[in-house]
C-alpha positions as CSV (number, residue, x, y, z in Angstrom):
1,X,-8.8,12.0,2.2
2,X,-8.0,13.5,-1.4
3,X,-9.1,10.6,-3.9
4,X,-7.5,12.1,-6.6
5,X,-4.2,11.2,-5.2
6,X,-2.7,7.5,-5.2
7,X,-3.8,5.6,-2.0
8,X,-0.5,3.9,-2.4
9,X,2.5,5.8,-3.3
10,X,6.0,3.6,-3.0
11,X,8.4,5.5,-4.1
12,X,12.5,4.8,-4.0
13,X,11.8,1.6,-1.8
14,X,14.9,-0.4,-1.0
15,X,14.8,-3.7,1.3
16,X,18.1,-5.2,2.6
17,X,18.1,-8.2,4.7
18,X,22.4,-8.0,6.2
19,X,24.3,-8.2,2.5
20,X,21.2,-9.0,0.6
21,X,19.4,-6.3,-1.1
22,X,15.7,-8.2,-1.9
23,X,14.2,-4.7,-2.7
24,X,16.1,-2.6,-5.4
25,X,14.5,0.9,-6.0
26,X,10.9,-0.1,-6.6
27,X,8.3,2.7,-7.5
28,X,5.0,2.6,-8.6
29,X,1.7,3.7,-7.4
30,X,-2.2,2.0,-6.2
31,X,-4.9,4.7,-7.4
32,X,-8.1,4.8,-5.6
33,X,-11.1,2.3,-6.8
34,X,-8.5,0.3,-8.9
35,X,-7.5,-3.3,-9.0
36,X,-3.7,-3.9,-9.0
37,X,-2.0,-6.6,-10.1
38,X,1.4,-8.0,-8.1
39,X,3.1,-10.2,-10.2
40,X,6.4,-12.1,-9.6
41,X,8.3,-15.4,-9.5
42,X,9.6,-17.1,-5.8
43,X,11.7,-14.6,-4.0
44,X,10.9,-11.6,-6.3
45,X,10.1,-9.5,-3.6
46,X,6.0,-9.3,-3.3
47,X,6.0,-10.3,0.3
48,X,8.6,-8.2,1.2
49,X,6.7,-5.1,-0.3
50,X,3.4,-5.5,1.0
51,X,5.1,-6.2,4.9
52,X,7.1,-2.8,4.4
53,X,3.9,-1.1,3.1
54,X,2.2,-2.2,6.2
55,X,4.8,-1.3,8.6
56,X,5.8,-5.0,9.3
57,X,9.2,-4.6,8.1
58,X,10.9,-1.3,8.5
59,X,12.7,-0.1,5.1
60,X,16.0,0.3,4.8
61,X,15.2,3.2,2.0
62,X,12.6,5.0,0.4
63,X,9.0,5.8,1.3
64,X,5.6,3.8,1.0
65,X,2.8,5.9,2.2
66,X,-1.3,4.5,2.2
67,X,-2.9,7.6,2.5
68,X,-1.2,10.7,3.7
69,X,1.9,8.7,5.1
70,X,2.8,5.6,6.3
71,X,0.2,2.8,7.0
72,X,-1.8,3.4,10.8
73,X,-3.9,0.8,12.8
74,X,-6.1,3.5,14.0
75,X,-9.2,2.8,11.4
76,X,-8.9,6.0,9.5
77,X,-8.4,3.3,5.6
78,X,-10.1,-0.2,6.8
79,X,-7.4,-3.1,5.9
80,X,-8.6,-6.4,4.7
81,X,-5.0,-8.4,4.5
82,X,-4.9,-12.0,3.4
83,X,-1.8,-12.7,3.9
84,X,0.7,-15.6,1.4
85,X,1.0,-17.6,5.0
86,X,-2.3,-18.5,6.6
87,X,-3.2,-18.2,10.0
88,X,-6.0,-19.1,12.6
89,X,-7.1,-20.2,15.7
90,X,-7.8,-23.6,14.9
91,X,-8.8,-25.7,18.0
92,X,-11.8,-22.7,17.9
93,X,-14.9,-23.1,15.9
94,X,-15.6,-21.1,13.0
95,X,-18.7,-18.9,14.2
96,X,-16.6,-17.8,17.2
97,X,-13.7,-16.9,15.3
98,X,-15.4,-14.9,13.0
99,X,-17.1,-12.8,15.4
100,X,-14.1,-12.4,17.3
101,X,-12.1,-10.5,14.3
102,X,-15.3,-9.1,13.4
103,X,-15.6,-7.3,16.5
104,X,-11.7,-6.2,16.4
105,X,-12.8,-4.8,13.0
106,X,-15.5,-2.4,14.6
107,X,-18.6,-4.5,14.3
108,X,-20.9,-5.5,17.2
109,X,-21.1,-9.6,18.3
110,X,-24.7,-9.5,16.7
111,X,-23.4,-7.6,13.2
112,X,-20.6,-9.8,13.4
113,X,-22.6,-13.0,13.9
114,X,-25.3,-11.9,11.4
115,X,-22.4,-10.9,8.8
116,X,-21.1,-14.5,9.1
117,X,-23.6,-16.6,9.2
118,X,-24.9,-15.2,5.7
119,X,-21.1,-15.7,4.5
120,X,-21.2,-19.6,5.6
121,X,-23.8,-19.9,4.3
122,X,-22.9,-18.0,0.4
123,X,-19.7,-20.3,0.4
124,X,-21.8,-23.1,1.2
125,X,-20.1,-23.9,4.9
126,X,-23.8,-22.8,6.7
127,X,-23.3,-26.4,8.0
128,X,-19.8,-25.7,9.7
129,X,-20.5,-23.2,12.2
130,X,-19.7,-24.9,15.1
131,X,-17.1,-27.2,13.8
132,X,-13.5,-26.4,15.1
133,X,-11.6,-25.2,12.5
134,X,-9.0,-28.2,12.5
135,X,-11.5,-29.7,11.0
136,X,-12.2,-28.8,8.4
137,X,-10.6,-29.5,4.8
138,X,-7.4,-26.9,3.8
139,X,-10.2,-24.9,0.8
140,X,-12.8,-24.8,3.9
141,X,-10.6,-23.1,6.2
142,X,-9.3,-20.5,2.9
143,X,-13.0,-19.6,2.3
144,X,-13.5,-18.7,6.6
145,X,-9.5,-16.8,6.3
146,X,-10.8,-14.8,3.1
147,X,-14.7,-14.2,5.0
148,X,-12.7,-12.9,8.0
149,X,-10.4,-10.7,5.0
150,X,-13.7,-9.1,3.8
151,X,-15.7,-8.3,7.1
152,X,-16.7,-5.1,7.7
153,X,-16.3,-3.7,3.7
154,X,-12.3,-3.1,3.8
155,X,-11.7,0.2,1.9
156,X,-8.4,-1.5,0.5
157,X,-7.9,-5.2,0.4
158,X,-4.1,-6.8,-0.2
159,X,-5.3,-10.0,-1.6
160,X,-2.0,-12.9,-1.5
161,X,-2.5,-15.7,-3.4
162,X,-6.2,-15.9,-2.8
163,X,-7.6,-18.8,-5.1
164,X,-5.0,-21.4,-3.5
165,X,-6.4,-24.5,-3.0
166,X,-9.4,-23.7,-4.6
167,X,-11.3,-25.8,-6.9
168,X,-12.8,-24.1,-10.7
169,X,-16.2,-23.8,-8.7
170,X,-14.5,-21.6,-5.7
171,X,-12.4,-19.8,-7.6
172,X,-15.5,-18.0,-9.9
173,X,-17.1,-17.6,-6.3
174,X,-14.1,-15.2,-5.0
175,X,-13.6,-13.6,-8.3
176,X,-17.6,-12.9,-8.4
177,X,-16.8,-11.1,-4.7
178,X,-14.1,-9.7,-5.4
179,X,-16.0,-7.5,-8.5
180,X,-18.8,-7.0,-6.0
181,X,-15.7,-4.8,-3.6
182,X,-14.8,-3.4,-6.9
183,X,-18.3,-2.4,-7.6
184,X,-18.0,-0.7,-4.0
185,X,-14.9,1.2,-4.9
186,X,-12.7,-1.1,-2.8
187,X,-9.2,-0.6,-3.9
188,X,-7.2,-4.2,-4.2
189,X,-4.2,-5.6,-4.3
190,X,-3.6,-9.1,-6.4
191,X,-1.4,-11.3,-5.7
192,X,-1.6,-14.1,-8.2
193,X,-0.5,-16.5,-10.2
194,X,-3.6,-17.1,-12.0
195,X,-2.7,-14.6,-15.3
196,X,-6.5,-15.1,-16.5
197,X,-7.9,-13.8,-13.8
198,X,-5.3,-10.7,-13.6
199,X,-6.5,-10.1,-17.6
200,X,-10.1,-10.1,-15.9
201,X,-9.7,-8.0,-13.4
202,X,-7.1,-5.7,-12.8
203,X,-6.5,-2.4,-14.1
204,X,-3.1,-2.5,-13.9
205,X,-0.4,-4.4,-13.1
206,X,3.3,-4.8,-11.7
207,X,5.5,-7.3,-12.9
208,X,8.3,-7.9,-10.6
209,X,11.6,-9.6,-10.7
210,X,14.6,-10.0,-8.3
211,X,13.3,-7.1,-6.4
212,X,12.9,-4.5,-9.8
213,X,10.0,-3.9,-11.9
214,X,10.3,-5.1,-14.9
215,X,7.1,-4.0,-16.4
216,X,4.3,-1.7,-15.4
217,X,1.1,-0.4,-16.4
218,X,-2.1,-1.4,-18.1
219,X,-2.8,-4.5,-19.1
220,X,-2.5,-3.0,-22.8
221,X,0.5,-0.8,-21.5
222,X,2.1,-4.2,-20.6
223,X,1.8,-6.1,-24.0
224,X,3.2,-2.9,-25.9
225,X,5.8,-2.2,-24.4
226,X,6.8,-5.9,-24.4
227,X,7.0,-5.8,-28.2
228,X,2.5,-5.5,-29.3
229,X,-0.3,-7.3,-28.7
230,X,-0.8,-10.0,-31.3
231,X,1.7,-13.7,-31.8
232,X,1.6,-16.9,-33.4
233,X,1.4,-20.1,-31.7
234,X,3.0,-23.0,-33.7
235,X,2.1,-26.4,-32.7
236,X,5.1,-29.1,-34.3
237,X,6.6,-32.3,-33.7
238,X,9.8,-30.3,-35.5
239,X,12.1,-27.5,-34.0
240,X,11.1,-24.3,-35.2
241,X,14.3,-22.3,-36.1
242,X,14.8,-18.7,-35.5
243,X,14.6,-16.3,-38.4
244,X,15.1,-12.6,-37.6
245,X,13.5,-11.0,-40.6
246,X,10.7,-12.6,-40.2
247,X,9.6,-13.4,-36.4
248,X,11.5,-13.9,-33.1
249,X,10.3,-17.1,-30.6
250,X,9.5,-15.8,-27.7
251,X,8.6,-19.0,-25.9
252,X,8.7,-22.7,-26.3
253,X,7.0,-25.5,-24.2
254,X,7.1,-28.4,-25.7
255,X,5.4,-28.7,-29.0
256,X,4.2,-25.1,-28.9
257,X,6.2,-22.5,-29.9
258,X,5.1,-18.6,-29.6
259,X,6.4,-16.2,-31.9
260,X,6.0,-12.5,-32.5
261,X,5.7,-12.0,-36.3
262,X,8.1,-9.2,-38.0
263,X,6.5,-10.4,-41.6
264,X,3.3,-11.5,-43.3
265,X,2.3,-14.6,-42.2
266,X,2.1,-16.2,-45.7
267,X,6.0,-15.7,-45.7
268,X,6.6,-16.9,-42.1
269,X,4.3,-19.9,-43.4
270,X,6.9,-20.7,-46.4
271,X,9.8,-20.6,-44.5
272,X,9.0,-22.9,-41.9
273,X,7.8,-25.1,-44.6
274,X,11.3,-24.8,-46.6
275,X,13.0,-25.2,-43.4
276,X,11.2,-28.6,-42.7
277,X,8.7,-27.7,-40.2
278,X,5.2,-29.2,-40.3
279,X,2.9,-27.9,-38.1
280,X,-1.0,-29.0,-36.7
281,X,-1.9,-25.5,-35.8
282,X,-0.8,-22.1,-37.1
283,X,-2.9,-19.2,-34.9
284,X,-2.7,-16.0,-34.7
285,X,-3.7,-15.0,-31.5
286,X,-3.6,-11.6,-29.2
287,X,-1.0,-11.7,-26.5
288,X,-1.3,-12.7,-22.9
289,X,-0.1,-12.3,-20.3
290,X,0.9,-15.5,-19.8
291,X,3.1,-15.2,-22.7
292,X,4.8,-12.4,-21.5
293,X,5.3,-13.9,-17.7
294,X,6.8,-17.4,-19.3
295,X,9.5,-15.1,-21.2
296,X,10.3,-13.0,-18.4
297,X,10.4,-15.9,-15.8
298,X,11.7,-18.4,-18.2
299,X,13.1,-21.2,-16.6
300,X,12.0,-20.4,-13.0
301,X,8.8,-21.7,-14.7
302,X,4.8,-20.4,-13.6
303,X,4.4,-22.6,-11.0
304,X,6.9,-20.2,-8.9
305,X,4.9,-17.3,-9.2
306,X,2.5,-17.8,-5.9
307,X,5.7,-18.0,-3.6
């Protein structure tokens, strides 16, 4: 396969479900080695994307190709899918269901075994091996779901929603793997609503919204073209009241307010002070992506963006 060409190509892609259009014209493009970020609120479309790029959903326009054309079972690009809705056997115990998709994924029962036992063990479940999978607590079963995701050194991963239910500890556990299939030259796909960890990570990203992409690029692609990369974060007990010469609010929540400055600071300083406004923090600080996700998403609020 030609690496210099996208592993993912979706180009014109248009989903309709009877009189709903969930998809509206969505292109972009997965390059080979790279992380990519997925981004969107509940009902945005993610889901919908990633079933049509697998062949789950049939479109009712456009193309999305994973490789030469569209995506094949037949092990010519190893899949690792961890799919938004869980699923396994649960009245089975873990070791036997891990071998079992590890031997659907190519490996022998001994490779299989081997593989997982040194994964139980890494996640700290060495313990759990025979222990039927109802059994275990909802973050124990994610870290068997994602082991059974990685088996077998997927060359592209789809990665939906990955850290749910994970604790601070877990969490730097997957993202420490998921640099190790980076490392590899895995390519992934993020789904997430966990904007630090897409700053950490990912090359690029895809921010979507009722089924159109509303930004795209580079992490420092994403910030200029949503107006540059540093703000101001106010903390005040007062309202702070637009002024168009000298900054524009691009979020509030609660007592912080986050403004992009048009002027000096000194001046945006005496203004709010002539307008009333005391403030316990005045900061300067680069843009993030959370900043630009709040004022996109507004009221449908961050919380929203795993569904």
């Amino acid at each position: 396969m030609n690496t210099e060409t996208p592993l993912i190509t979706v180009d014109n892609f248009t989903m309709r479900f009877g009189k709903t259009t969930v998809i509206n014209d969505l292109s972009f493009t997965v390059r080979h080695g790279e992380t990519f970020g997925f981004l969107g609120s509940n009902g945005s479309g993610k889901t919908t994307t990633i079933r049509a790029l697998l062949g789950i959903y049939e479109p009712s326009g456009g193309t999305l190709y994973v490789g030469d054309g569209p995506y094949k079972v037949d092990g010519t690009i190893k899949l690792g899918y961890l799919p938004e809705e869980r699923g396994l056997y649960k009245k089975e115990n873990v070791i036997g269901t891990m071998m079992y998709f590890g031997q659907l994924k190519g490996m022998s029962a001994q490779e299989a075994k081997e593989w997982s036992l040194d994964y139980l063990a890494r996640v700290d479940l060495e313990n759990k091996a025979t222990v039927r999978l109802d059994k275990l607590s909802g973050g124990q079963q994610q870290k068997v779901q994602l082991g059974i995701t990685i088996m077998n050194d997927p060359d592209l991963l789809i990665l939906d929603e990955p850290t749910k239910g994970f604790d601070p500890v877990n969490r730097r556990l997957l993202m420490d793997m998921i640099e190790e299939h980076q490392k590899r030259g895995a390519t992934v796909i993020f789904v997430t609503h966990q904007m630090e960890e897409v700053e950490r990570l990912c090359d690029r990203v895809l921010l979507l919204k009722d089924g159109t992409a509303r930004l795209y690029g580079t992490i420092d692609e994403v910030k200029k073209s949503f107006g540059g990369n540093n703000v101001i974060e106010i903390v005040s007990e007062h309202t702070v009241p637009k002024n168009d010469k000298l900054y524009t609010i691009k979020h509030r929540d609660g007592k912080v307010v986050t403004i992009e400055p048009k002027g000096d600071m000194l001046a945006i300083q005496r203004s709010l002070t002539g307008a009333g406004v005391a403030y316990t923090r005045f900061e300067l600080k680069q843009l993030s992506l959370d900043d630009i996700f709040l004022e996109i998403y507004g009221a449908e609020g961050k919380e929203e963006v795993h569904a």
